[in-house]
C-alpha positions as CSV (number, residue, x, y, z in Angstrom):
1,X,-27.0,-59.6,-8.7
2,X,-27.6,-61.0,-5.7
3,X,-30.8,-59.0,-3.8
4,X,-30.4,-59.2,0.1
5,X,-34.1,-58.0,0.8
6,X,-35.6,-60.3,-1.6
7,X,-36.8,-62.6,0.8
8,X,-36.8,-60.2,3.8
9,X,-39.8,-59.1,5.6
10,X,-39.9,-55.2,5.7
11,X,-38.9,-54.1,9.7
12,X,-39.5,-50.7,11.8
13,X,-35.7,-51.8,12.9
14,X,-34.3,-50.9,9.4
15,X,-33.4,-50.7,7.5
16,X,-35.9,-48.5,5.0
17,X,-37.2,-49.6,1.8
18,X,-37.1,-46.3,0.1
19,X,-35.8,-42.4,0.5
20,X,-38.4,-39.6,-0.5
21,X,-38.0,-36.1,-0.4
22,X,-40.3,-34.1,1.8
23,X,-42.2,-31.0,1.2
24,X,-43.0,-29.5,4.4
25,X,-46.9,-28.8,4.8
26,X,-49.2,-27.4,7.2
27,X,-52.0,-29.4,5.5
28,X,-50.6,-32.9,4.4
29,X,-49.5,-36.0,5.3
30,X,-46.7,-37.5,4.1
31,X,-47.6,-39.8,1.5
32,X,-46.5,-43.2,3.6
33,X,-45.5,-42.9,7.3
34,X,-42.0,-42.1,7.3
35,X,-39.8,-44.4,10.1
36,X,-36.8,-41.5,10.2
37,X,-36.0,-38.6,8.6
38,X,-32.9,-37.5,7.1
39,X,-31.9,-33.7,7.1
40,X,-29.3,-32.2,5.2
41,X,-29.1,-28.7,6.0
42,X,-30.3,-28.1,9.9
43,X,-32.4,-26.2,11.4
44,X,-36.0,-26.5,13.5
45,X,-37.9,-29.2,12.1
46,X,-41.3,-29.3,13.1
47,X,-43.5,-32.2,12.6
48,X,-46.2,-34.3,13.9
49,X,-45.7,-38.1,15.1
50,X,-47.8,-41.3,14.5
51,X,-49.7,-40.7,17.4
52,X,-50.7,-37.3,16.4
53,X,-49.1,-35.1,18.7
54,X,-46.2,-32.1,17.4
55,X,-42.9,-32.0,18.1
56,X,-40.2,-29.2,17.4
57,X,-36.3,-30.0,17.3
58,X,-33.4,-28.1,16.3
59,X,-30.9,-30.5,14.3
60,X,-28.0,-30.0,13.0
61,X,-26.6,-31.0,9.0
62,X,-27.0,-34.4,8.0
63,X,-28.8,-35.6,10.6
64,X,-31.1,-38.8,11.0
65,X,-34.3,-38.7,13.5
66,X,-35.3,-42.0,13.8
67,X,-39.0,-41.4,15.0
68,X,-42.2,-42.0,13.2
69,X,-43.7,-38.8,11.3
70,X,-46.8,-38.5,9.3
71,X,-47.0,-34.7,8.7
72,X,-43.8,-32.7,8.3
73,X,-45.2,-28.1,9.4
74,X,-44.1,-25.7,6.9
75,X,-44.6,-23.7,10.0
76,X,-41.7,-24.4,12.4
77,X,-39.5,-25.8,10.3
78,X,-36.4,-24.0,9.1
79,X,-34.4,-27.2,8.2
80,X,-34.7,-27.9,4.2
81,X,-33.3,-30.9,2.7
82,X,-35.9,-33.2,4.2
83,X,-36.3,-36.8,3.5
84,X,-38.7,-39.2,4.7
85,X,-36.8,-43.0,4.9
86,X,-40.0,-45.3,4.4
87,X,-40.4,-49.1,4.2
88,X,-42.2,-49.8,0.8
């Protein structure tokens, strides 16, 4: 099989390595910065960006946010079906 990101540097332009479910906490990081998030079933996600400040939006179903995130709040957030799209 032919691998098209073989010999492909990895790019905050997309498109992500990897697709890892989230578990909203008012404590953690996310394991690895996340470049987007994917939501299946909307609602208010609330989350904080790379540069540390919080951010509340209301989405709707199967939605993409293509922003940086490093902590997704239990608090705030009413969305479930969150995934973090990472590179790596």
């Amino acid at each position: 099989m032919i691998n098209p990101f073989a010999n492909r540097a990895a790019s905050l332009q997309g498109p992500a390595t990897d697709i890892r479910s989230v578990t909203p906490s008012d404590t953690d990081d996310l394991p690895v910065m996340a470049i987007a998030l994917y939501v299946e079933t909307g609602g208010t996600v609330s989350f904080v960006i790379a540069s540390g400040h919080t951010r509340q939006v209301a989405l709707p179903d199967f939605t993409i946010l293509p922003v940086g995130v490093r902590k997704v709040d239990a608090s705030g957030t009413t969305a479930t079906g969150i995934h973090a799209l990472v590179l790596g």
